[in-house]
C-alpha positions in Angstrom: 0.0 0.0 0.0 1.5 3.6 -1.1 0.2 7.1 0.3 -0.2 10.2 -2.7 0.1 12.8 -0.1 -1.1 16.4 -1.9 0.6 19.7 -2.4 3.8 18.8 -4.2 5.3 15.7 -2.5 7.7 14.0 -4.9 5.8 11.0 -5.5 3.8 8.1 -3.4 5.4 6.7 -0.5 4.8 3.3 0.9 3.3 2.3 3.9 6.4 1.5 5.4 8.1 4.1 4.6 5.7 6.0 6.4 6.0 3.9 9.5 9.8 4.4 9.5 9.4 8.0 9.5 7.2 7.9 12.4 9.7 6.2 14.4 12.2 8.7 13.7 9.8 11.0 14.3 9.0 9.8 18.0 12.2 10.0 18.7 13.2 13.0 18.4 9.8 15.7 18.8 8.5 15.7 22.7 5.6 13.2 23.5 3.5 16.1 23.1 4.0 16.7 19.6 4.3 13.3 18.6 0.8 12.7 20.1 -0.5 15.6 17.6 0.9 13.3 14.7 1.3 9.9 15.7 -2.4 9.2 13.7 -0.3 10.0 10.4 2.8 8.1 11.1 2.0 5.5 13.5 0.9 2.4 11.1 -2.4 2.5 12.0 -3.4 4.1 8.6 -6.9 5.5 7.4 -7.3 4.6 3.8 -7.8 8.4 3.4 -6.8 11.4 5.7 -8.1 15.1 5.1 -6.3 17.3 7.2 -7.7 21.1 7.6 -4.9 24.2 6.6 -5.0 24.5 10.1 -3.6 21.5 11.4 -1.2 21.0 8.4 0.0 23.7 9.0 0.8 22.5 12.3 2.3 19.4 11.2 4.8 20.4 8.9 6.1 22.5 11.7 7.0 19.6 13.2 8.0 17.9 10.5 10.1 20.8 9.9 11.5 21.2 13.9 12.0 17.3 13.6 14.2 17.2 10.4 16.1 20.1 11.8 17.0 17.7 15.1 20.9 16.7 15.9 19.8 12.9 15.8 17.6 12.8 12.2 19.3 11.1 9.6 20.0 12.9 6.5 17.6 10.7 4.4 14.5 10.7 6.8 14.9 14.7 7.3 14.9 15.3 3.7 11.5 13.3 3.4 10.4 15.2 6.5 11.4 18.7 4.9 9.2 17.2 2.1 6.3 16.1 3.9 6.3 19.3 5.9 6.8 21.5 2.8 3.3 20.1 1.5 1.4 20.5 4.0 2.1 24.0 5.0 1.5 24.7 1.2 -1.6 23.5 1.5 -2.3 25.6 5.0 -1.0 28.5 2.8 -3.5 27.4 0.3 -6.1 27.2 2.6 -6.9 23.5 1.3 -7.3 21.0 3.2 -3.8 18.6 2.7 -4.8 15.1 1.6 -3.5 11.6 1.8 -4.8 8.7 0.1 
């Protein structure tokens, strides 16, 4: 199973992929802000996610802060600086930032 995420990602990702991130991702944001993404990341997948400007917004500031972290590898924070560059376009855009 592969995610299109909207806004200008590069191309699907897999649904591994996606879980590995989220790993990385736990590891390195407080358990505060991995609660407010852990839905997206955590391999517990919805088949579709709509996610309002609002809270993209949101989350690719955190995808952001988290690529920018001392212990993310080079090749997860570039697909974090990815995933957080489409979703704040789509806050931007006011469009709601899908995955499906």
């Amino acid at each position: 199973m592969g995610f299109n995420v909207s806004h200008g990602t590069k191309g699907p990702q897999s649904a591994t992929t996606i879980s590995n991130l989220g790993q990385q991702l736990a590891h390195v944001l407080s358990a505060r802000e991995w609660r407010e993404i852990a839905d997206l990341f955590d391999a517990r997948f919805a088949d579709i996610a709509s996610i309002p400007p609002r809270e993209a917004g949101r989350i690719g500031e955190l995808l952001h802060k988290a690529a920018r972290h001392r212990l993310m590898g080079a090749e997860w924070a570039s697909l974090a600086v990815e995933l957080g560059d489409a979703a704040q376009r789509a806050a931007r855009a006011g469009q709601n930032w899908e995955w499906s």
